[in-house]
C-alpha positions in Angstrom: 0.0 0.0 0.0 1.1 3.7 -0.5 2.3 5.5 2.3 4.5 8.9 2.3 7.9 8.1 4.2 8.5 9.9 8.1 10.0 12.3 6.3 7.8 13.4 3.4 5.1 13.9 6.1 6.8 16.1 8.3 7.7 18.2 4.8 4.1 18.3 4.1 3.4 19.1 8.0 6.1 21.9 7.5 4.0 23.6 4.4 0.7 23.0 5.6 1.9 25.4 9.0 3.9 27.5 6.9 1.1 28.6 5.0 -1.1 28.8 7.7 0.9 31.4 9.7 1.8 33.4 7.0 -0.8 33.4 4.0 -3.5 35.8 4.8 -6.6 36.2 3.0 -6.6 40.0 3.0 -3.3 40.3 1.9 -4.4 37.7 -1.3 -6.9 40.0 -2.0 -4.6 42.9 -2.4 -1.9 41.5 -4.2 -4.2 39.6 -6.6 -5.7 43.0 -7.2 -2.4 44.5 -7.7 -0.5 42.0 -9.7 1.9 41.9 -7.1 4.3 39.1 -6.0 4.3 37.7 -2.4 8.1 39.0 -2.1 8.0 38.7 1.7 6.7 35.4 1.8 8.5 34.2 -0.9 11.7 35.2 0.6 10.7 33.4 4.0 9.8 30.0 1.8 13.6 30.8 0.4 14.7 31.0 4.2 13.4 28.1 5.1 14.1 26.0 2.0 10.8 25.3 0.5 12.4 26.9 -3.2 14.2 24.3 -4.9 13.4 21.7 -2.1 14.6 19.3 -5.2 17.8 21.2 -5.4 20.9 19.8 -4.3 22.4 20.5 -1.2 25.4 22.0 -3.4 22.7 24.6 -5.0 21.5 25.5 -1.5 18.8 23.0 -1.9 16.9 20.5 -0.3 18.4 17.3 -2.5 14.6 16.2 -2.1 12.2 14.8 -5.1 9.2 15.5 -6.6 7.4 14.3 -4.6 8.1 16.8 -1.8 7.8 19.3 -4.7 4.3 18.1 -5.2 3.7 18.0 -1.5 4.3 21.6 -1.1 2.4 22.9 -3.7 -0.6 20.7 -2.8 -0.3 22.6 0.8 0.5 25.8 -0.4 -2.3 26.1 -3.0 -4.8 24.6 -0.7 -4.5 27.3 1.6 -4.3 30.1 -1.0 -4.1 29.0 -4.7 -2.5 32.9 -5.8 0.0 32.6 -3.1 0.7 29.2 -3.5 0.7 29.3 -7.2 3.2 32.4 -6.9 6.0 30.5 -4.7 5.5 27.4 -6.6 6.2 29.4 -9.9 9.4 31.4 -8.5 11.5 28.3 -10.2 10.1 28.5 -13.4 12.0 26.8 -15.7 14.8 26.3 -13.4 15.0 22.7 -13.8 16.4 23.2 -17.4 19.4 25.0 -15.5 19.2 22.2 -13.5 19.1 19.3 -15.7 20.8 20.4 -18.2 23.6 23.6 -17.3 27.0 23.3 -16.9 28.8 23.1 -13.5 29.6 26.8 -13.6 26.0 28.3 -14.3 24.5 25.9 -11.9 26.9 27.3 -9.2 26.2 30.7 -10.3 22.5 31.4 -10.7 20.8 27.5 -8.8 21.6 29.0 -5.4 20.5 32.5 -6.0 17.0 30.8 -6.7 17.0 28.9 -3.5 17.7 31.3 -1.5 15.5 33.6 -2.7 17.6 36.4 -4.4 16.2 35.8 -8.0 13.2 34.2 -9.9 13.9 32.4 -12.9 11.7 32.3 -16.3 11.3 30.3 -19.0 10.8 32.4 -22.7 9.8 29.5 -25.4 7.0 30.6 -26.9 6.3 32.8 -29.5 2.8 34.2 -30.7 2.7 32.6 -34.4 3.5 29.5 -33.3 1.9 28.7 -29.5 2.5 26.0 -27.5 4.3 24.5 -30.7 8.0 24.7 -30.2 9.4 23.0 -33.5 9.5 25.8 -35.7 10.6 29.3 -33.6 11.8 32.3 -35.1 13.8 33.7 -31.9 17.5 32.8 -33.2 21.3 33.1 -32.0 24.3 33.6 -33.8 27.5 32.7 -33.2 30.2 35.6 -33.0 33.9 34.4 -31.5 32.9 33.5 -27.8 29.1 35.4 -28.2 25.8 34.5 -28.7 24.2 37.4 -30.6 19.9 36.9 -29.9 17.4 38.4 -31.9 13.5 37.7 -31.3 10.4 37.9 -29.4 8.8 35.3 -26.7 5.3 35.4 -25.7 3.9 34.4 -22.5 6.6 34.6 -20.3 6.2 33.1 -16.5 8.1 36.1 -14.4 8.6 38.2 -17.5 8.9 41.1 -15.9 11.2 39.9 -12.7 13.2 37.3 -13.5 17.2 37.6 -12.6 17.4 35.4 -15.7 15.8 33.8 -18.8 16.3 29.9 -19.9 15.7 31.2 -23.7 14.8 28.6 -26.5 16.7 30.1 -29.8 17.2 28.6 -33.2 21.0 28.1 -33.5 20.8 26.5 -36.8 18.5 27.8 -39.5 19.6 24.7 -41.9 18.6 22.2 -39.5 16.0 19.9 -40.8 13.9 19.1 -38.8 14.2 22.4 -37.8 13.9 21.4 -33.7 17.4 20.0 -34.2 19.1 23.2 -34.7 17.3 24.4 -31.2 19.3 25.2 -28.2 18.7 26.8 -24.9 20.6 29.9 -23.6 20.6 31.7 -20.5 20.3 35.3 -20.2 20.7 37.4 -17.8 17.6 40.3 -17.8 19.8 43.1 -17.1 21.4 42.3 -21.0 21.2 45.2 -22.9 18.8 44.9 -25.7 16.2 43.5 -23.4 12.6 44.9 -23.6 9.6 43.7 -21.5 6.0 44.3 -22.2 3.5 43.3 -19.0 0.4 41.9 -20.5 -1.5 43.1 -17.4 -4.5 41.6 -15.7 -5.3 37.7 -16.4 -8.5 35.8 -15.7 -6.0 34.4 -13.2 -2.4 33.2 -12.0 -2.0 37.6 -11.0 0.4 37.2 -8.9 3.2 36.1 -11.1 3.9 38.7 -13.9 3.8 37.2 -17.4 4.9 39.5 -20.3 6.4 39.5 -23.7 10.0 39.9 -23.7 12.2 41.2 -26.7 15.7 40.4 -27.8 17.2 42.4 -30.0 20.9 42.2 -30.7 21.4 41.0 -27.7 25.1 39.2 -26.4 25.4 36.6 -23.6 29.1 34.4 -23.5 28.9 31.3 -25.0 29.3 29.5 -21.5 25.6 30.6 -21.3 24.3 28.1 -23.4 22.6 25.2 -21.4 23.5 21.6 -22.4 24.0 20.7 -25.9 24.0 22.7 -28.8 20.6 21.6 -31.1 19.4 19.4 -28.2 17.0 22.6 -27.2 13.9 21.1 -28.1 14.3 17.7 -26.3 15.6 19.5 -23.2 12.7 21.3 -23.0 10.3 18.7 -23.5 12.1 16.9 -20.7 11.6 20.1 -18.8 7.9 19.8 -19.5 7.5 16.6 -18.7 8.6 17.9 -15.3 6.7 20.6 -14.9 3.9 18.9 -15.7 3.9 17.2 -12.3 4.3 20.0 -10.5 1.2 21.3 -12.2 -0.8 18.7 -10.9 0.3 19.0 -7.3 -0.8 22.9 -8.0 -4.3 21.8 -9.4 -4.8 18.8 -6.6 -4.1 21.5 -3.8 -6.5 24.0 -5.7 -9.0 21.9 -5.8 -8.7 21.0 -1.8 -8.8 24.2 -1.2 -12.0 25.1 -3.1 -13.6 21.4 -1.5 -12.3 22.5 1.9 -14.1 25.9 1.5 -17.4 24.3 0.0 -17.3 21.6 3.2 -17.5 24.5 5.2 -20.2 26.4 3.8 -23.2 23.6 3.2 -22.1 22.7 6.5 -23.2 26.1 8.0 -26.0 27.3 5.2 -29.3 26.6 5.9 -32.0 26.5 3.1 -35.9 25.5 3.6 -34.8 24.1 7.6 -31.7 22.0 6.5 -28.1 22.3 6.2 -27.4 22.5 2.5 -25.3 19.5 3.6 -28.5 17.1 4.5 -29.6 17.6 0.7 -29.5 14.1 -1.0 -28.2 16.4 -4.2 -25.5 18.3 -2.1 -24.1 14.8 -0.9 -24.0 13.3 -4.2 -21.9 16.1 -5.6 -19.8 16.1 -2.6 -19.1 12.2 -3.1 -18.2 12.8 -6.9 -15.5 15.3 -6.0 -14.1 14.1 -2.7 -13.3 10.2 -5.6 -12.0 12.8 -8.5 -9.5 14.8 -6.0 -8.6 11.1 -4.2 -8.2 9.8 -8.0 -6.4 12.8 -8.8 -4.1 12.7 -5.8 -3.1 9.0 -6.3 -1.9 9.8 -10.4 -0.2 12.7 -9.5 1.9 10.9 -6.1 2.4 7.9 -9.0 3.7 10.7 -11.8 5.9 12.3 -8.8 7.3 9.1 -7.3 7.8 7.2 -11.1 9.9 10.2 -12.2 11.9 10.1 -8.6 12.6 6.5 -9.1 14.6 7.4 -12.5 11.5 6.6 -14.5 9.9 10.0 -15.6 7.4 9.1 -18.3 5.5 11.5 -20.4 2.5 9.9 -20.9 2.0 9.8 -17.1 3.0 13.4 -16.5 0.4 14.1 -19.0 -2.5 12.0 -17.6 -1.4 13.7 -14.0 -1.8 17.2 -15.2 -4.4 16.8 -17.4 -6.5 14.5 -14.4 -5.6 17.2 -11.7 -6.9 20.2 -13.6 -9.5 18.8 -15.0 -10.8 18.2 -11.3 -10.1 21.6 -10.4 -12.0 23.0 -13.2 -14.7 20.1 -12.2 -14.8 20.9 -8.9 -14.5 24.9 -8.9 -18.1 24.4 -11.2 -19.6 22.5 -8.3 -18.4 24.8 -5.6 -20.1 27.7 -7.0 -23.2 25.9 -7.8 -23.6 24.6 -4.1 -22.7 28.8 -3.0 -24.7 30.0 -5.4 -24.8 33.6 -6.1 -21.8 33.7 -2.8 -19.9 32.1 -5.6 -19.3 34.7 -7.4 -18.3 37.3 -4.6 -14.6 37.7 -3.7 -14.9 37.5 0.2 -15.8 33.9 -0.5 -12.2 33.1 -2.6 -13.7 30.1 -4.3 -14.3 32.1 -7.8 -10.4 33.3 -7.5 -9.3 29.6 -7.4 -11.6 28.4 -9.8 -10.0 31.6 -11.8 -6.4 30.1 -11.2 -7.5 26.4 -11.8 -8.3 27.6 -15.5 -4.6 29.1 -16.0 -3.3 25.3 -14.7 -5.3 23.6 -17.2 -4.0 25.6 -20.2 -0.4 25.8 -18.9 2.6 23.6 -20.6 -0.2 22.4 -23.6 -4.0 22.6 -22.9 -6.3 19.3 -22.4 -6.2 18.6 -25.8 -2.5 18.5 -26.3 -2.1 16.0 -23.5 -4.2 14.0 -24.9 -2.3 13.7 -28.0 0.9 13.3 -25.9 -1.0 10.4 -24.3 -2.4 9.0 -27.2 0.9 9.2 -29.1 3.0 7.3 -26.3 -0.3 4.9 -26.3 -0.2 4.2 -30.1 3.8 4.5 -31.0 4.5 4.7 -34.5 2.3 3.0 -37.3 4.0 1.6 -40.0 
């Protein structure tokens, strides 16, 4: 039977009072508002290692898995899914780095993001061409010991303050397929040639800035580029793969949050004499989301503890992300149905995290394209 280790509990223990103490409901309100980060809390989650828990200890991390990763959203986002959502983001695309970087920049920049000096952002994609990575136009030449980039990225996680970008560039036009002649090249966002364009208020994730940003002429040393020249595109499918599991811990711990809320509320409403709990009709929806989180929960702990035990596997990081938000999505529906009108209003929260469930679901590839990543791995090749 599955069990989280001594360990893995008191991590989860360790979020679950961490958020407790220090996310506050008022506070959400105001930086959701605002599109403001959580700095202050973010830089107490740095202090007491819950950034880059997966890490290792040589980065400043935690040299835990992602499971714990998982664990930690799930608690974080159940309290406050902005909040939670926010911290959990503050890595983006960091793993590449990780994964991927030479000794050097992983020395330089991995701590920095533990510790909570810098965010980190991942630019890939571009706004003819969508979640579709093979054919970019963002590109880098080669001058003596520079990269020169050239190019705009759309939809940038942190756009606006990140200490650094994990940029996907097209280092050679003649490549065919053109994905082979990708590569990934870290930039520093105080580079000059560097514009940034906020695209302002989202229907939700507000917390963490996205934006355009611009390259245009840009240099960065060679020793910036991040594994292996033209292996760009399968690093960051790698990376997604990842991701995608941290997604569904997100999306699981929204969805508590939200079921938590609801619990609360049909508990204490009365309608016609009776709890709204005591309806036949309010039990029955009850029962069908308490199975999908408990289903979605048990995927995404299998996609987390697979890809710990050297076994990450697409098509179950896909079936984890694309379960866990779908149940959010499922479950934010039926939470403002049982509230009713109170759905809608802001002191009640549950319309802000069924606002930030929707981001999850269409982050690294809608439902759709996790479906084909499923189907693909399900099929193979026909010859």
């Amino acid at each position: 039977m599955f069990e989280l280790t001594k360990a893995q509990k008191g991590i989860q223990k360790a979020a679950k009072d961490f958020a407790k103490g220090e996310f506050d409901k008022e506070l959400a309100y105001e930086l959701e508002r605002d599109n403001e980060f959580p700095t202050k809390i973010w830089e107490k989650a740095a202090d007491l290692g819950f950034i880059g828990i997966h890490f290792p200890e040589a980065y400043s991390g935690g040299a835990m898995g992602l499971l714990e990763s998982v664990l930690i959203a799930e608690e974080f986002c159940r309290k406050d899914s902005s909040i939670g959502g926010a911290l959990i983001h503050a890595s983006y695309a960091a793993e590449c780095l990780l994964r991927f970087g030479s000794d050097e920049l992983k020395s330089t920049y991995l701590p920095k993001i533990a510790e909570g000096e810098i965010l980190s952002a991942g630019a890939f994609s571009e706004s003819d061409h969508g979640s579709e990575e093979k054919t970019i136009e963002t590109s880098a030449k080669k001058d003596s010991d520079e990269w020169i980039i050239n190019g705009t990225k759309k939809y940038v996680f942190n756009g606006a303050q990140a200490g650094f970008y994990i940029v996907l560039c097209q280092t050679d036009p003649d490549a065919s397929p053109t994905e082979k002649g990708q590569s990934m090249i870290l930039v520093e966002s105080d580079r000059q040639g560097i514009s940034i364009e906020k695209v302002g208020k989202k229907i939700g994730g507000n917390m963490t800035t996205t934006a355009t940003v611009t390259f245009k002429d840009v240099r960065v040393p060679s020793i910036n580029l991040v594994g292996k020249e033209g292996k760009g595109y399968d690093q960051l499918q790698a990376y997604l793969n990842e991701s995608r599991i941290i997604l569904a811990g997100q999306a699981l711990g929204t969805s508590l949050g939200m079921f938590d809320r609801m619990m609360d509320y049909v508990k204490g409403r009365e309608q016609f004499g009776k709890k709204l709990a005591q309806f036949q009709i309010s039990q029955h929806k009850i029962a069908d989301m308490a199975t999908k989180i408990e289903l979605a929960k048990l995927i995404t702990y299998k996609a987390a503890w697979s890809a710990d035990n050297g076994q990450l596997d697409a098509k179950l990081s896909s079936m984890a992300k694309m379960t866990a938000a779908r149940t959010a999505m499922e479950v934010g529906g039926q939470t403002i149905q049982l509230y009713g009108g109170y759905g809608f209003m802001t002191e009640y929260e549950v319309e802000r995290y069924y606002r930030d469930a929707k981001v999850i679901e269409l982050q690294t590839g809608a439902r759709d394209i996790q479906k084909d990543i499923i189907s693909g791995a399900i099929i193979g090749k026909i010859k």
